[in-house]
N, C-alpha and C positions, 0 to 999 in steps of 0.2 A: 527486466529493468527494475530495479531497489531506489526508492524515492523514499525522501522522510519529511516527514510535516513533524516538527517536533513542537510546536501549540496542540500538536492535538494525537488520537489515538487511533495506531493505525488498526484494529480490530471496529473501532467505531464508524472510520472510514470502508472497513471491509465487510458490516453490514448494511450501510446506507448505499452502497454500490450493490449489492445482492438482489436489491427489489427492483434495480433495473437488468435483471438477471448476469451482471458484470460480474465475474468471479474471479477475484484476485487473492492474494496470500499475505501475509504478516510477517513481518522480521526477516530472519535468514532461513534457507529451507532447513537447514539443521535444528534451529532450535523454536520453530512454526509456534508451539501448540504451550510452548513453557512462558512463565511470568516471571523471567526474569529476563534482564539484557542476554542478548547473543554473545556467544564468546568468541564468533567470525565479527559481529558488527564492532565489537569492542576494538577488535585487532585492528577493523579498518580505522580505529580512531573515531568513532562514533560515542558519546556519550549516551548517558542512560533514556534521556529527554527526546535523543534521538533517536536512538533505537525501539523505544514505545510507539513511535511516530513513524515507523517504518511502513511501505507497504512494496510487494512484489507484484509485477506486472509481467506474464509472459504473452507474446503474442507470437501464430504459427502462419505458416501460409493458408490456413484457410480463412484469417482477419481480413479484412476490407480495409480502406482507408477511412470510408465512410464509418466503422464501428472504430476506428480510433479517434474519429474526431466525437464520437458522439460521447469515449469515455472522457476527452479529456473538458467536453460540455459539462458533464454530469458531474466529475469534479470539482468543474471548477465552482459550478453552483453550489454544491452542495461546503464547500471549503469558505466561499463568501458566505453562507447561512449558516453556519456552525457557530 
């Protein structure tokens, strides 16, 4: 799942989610770890604002339903408190 908060940064989002040991990803899997827009998120039509704003979410069968409700708690808290 590729969600973008473009008010805000998704590396910022993808530390404040860590300390509830949530481990999610940044931008597109190609271009994770670089400081500049994606050249997949671009293609989708994504602007710069949004693609800084990115975050990657995968979930497997060993997820709960209860640990997806608890990420999109912790979320959303933390998105109201930002």
């Amino acid at each position: 799942l590729l969600v973008s908060f473009p008010d805000y940064q998704g590396a910022v989002i993808m530390r404040a989610l860590s300390a509830y040991k949530i481990i999610i990803g940044t931008g597109s899997a190609c271009a994770a770890e670089k400081q500049q827009a994606s050249p997949s998120l671009s293609a989708m039509g994504l602007s710069s604002k949004e693609s800084f704003g990115v975050i990657r979410i995968s979930f497997g069968w060993q997820n709960t339903l209860n640990e997806i409700d608890d990420l999109l708690k912790i979320l959303q808290d933390f998105i109201a408190s930002y």
